[in-house]
C-alpha positions as CSV (number, residue, x, y, z in Angstrom):
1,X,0.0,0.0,0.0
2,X,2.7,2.6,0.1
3,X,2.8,3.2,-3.7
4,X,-1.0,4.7,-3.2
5,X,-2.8,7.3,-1.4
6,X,-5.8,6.1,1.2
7,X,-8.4,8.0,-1.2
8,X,-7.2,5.0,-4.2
9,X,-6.9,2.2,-1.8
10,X,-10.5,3.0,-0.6
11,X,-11.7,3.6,-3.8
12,X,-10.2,-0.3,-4.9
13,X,-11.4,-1.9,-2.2
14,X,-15.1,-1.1,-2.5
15,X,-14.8,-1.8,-6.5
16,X,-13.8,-5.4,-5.6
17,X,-16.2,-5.8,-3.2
18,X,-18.8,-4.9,-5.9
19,X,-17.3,-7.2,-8.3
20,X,-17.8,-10.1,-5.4
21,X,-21.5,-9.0,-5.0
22,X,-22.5,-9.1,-8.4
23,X,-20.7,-12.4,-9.1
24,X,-21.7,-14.2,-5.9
25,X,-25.3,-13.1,-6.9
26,X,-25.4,-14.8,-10.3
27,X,-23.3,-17.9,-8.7
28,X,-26.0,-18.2,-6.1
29,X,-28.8,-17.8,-8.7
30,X,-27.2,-20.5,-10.7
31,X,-26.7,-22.9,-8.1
32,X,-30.3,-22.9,-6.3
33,X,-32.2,-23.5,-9.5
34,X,-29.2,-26.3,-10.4
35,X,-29.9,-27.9,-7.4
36,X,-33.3,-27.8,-7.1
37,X,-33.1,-29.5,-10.5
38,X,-30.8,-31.8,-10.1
39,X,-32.1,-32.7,-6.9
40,X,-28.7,-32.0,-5.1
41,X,-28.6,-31.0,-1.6
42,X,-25.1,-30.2,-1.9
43,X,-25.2,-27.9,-4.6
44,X,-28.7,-25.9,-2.4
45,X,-26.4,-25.9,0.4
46,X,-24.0,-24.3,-1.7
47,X,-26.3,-21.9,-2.9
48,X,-27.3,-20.7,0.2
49,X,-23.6,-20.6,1.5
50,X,-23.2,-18.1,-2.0
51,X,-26.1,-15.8,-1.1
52,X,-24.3,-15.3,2.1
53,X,-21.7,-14.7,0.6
54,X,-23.8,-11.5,-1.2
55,X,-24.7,-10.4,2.0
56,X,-21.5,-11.2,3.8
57,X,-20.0,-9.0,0.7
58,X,-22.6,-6.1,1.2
59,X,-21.8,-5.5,4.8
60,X,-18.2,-5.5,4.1
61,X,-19.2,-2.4,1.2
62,X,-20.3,-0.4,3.6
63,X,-17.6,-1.2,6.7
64,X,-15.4,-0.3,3.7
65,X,-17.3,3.4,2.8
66,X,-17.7,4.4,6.7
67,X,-14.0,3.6,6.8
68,X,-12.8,5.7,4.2
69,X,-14.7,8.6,5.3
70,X,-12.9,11.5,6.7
71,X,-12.1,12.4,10.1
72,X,-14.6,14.7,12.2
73,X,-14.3,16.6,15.2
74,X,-16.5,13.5,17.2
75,X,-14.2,11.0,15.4
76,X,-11.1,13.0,14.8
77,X,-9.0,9.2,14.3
78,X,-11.8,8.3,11.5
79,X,-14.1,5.6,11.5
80,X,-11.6,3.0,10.2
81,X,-12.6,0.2,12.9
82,X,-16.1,0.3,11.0
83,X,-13.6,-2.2,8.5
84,X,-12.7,-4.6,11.2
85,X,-16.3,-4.5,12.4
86,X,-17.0,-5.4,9.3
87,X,-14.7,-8.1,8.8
88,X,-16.2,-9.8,12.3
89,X,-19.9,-9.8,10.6
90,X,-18.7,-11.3,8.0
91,X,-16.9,-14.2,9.9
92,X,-19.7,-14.3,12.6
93,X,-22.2,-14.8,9.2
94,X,-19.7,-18.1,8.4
95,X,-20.4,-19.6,11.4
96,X,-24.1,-19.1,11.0
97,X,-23.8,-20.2,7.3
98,X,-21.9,-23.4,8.7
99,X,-24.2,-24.4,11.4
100,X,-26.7,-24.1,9.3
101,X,-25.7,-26.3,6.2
102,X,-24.8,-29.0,8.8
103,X,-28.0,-29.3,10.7
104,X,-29.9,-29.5,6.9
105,X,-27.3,-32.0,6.1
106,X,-28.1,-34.6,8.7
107,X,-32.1,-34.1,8.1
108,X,-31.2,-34.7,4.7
109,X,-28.7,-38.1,5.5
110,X,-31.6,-39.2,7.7
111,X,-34.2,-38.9,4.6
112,X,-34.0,-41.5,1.8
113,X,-34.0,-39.9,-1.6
114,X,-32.7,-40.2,-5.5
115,X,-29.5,-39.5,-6.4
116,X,-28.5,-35.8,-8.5
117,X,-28.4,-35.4,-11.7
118,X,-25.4,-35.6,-13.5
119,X,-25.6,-32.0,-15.0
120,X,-24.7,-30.9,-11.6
121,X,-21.3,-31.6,-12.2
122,X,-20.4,-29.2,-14.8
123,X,-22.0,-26.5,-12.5
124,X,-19.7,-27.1,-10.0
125,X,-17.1,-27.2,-12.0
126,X,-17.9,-24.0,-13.3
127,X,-18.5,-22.4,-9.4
128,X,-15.3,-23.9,-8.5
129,X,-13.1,-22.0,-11.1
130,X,-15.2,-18.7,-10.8
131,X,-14.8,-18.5,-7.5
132,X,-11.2,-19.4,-7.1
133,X,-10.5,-17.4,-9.2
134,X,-12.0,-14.3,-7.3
135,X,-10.4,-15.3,-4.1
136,X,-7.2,-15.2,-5.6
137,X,-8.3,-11.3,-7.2
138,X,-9.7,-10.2,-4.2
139,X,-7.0,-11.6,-1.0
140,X,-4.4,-10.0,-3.9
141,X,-5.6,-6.4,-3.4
142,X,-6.8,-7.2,0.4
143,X,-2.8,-7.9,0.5
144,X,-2.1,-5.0,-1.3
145,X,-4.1,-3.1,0.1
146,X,-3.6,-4.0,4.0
147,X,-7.3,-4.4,4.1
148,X,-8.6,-7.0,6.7
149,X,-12.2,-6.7,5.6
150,X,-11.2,-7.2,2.0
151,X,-8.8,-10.3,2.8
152,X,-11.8,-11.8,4.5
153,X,-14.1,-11.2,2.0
154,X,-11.3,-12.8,-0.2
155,X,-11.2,-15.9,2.3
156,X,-15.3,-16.2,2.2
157,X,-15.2,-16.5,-1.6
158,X,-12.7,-19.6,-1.1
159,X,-14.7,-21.4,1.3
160,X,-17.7,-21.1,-1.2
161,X,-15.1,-23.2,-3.5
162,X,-13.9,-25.4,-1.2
163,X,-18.0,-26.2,-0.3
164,X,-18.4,-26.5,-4.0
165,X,-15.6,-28.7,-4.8
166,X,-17.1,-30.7,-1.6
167,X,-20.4,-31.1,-3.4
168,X,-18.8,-32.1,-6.5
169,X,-16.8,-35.1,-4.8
170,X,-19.7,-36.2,-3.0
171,X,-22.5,-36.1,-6.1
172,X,-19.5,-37.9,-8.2
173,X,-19.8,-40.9,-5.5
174,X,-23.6,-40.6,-5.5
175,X,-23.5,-41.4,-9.3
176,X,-20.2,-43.6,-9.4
177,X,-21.6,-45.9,-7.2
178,X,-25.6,-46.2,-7.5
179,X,-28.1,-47.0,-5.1
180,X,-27.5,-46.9,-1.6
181,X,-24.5,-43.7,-2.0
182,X,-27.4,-41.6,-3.0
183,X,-26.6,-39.5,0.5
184,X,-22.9,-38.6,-0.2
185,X,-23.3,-35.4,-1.7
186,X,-25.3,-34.9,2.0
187,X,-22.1,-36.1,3.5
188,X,-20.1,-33.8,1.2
189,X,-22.4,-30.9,2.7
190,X,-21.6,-32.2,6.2
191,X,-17.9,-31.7,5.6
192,X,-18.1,-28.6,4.0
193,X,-19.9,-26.8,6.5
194,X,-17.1,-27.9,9.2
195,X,-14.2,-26.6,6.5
196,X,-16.6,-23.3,6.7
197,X,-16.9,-22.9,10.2
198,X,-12.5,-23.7,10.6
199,X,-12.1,-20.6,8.1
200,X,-14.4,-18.3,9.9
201,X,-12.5,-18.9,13.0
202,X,-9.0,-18.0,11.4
203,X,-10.9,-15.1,9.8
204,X,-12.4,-13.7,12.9
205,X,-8.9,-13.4,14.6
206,X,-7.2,-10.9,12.6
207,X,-9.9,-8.9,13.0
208,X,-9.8,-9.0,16.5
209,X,-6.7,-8.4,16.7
210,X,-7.6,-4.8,15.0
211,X,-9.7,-4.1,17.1
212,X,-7.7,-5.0,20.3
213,X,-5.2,-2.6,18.6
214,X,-2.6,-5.8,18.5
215,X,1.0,-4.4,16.7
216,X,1.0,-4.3,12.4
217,X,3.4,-6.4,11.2
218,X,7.2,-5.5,12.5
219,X,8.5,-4.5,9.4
220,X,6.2,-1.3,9.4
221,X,8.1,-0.6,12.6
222,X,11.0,-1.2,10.9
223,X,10.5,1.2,8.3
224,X,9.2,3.6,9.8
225,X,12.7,4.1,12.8
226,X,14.6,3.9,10.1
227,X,13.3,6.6,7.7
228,X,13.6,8.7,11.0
229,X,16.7,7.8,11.5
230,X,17.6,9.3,7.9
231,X,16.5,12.8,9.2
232,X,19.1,15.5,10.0
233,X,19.7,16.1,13.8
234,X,18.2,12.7,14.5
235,X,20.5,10.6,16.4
236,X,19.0,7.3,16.5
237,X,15.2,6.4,17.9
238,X,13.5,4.8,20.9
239,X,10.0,3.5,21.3
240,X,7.8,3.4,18.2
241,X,4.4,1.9,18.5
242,X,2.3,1.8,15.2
243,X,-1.7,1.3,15.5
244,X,-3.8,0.1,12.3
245,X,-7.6,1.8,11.6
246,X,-8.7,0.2,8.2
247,X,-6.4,2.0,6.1
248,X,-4.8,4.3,8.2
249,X,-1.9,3.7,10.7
250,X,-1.2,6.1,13.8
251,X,2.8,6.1,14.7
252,X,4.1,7.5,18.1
253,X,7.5,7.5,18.1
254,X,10.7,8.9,20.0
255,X,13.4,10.5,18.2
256,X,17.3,11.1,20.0
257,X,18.1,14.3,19.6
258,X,20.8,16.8,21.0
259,X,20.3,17.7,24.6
260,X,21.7,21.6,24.5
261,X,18.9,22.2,21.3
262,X,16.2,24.6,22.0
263,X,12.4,24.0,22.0
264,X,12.1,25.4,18.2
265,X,15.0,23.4,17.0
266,X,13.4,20.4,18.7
267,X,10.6,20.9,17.2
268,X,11.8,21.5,13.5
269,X,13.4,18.3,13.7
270,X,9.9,16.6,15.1
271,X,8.2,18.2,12.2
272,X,11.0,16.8,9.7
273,X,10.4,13.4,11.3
274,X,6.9,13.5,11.1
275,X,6.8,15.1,7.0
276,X,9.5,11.9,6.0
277,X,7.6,9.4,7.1
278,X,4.6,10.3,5.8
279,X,6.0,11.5,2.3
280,X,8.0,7.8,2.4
281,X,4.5,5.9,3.7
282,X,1.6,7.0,2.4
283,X,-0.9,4.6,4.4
284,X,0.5,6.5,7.7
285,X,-2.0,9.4,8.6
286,X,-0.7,10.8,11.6
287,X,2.7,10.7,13.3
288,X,3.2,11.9,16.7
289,X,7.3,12.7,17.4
290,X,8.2,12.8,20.8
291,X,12.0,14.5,21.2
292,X,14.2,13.3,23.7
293,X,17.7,14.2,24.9
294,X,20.2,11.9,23.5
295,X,22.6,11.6,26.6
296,X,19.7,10.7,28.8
297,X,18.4,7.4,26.4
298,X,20.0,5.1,28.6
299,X,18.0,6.2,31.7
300,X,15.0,6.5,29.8
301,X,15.4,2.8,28.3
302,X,15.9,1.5,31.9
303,X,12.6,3.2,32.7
304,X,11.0,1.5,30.0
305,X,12.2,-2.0,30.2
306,X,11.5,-1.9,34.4
């Protein structure tokens, strides 16, 4: 994200969010009346994990527009959490989607009935490549992009493949091997819905984590001291803690400095500090530069460490 500004990075992650809606629509569309058709469980199952998807994917639209919205006096850090919120609906909305596809898929084990029709196949076939295929889209400029409600979006497109490609084993039993499998794309819904519920959990958790305001990644730290470092008058750096919120990130950071300097030239270097790291890392909104005496770090570090 540091090649863009947080106007384009907003901007990209509602488009592919769009692109997900309109897709997982037409997916979910496809897949009901396939099912209902081809007398597949699987494939309904499917179809009602999709049109969660479609809903999943709407929520995360607008956790992604209340995001990007400027700050305000009554919200002067933004609204990014409304992203991470966001992210957590969605993953809460996989659970749900899980539990129930496994509940419909024992009534349906415990209730004899004919096998699917073979046309099924090629519609899963044809889910599974779409779909993968927007995963692999939409985690790439989640990635990019630092986004955790887009990733998540990204991983709730694969699980509807992985339920897909489920279906698809189990109705290919059902028809391999005649009467009496006629329930295995039942059992393939079973096992999907358990594959759902494992991804929602490792989807909830960096969300979370947002929210609980757990560290970015180390090598934002990383860049961010030694950019500082790079700045006239700055003699090295002590703590830097970076916080994430959606697509901004908040750095507070102390700078070594000469002791003997005056309160202006402290402050000229503070203001240098803070203008290279935000010319160098765009997806940094604020940085807050606190100056302290060079010759007193070691006393200071003690402090900190006791």
């Amino acid at each position: 994200m540091s090649a863009i500004t947080r106007q384009q990075a907003a901007r990209s992650a509602q488009r592919t969010t769009l692109i997900g809606i309109v897709l997982n629509g037409t997916l979910a569309a496809v897949k009901a009346v396939a099912g209902i058709l081809g007398n597949s469980y699987a494939l309904v199952a499917d179809a009602i994990e999709s049109f969660s998807d479609v809903l999943a994917s709407a929520i995360v639209w607008v956790g992604l527009r209340i995001a990007a919205s400027p700050p305000t006096e009554r919200h002067p850090y933004g609204k990014g959490r409304a992203e991470a919120i966001a992210a957590v609906v969605v993953s809460l909305a996989l659970f749900g989607a899980a539990a129930a596809i496994a509940i419909s898929s024992v009534r349906e084990i415990r209730t004899p009935h004919h096998a699917p029709a073979p046309f099924t196949l090629l519609v899963l076939v044809l889910v599974v490549l779409v779909k993968e295929g927007l995963f692999r889209y939409a985690f790439r400029v989640g990635d990019t992009l630092d986004s955790t409600a887009v990733k998540t979006d990204a991983w709730h497109h694969r699980s509807d493949a992985v339920t897909s490609l489920a279906a698809f084993i189990g109705i290919s039993i059902a028809l391999a091997m005649g009467p009496g499998y006629e329930s295995a794309d039942d059992w393939a819904a079973l096992i999907a819905s358990g594959i759902i519920a494992f991804n929602a959990y490792h989807l909830i958790r960096p969300a979370l984590s947002e929210l609980t305001d757990v560290a970015p990644n180390a090598e934002l730290v990383r860049q961010v001291r030694a950019i500082a470092e790079q700045v006239s008058d700055v003699h090295g750096t002590h703590r830097c803690w970076v916080r994430k919120l959606g697509f901004d990130h908040y750095v507070e950071l102390d700078v070594l400095v000469d002791g003997d300097l005056s309160v202006r030239e402290g402050h000229d270097i503070a203001h240098r500090v803070h203008e290279a790291i935000r010319d160098a890392l765009p997806m940094v909104t604020r940085v807050m530069v606190h100056v302290e005496p060079v010759d007193q770090y070691g006393r200071h570090k003690l402090d900190w460490e006791a």
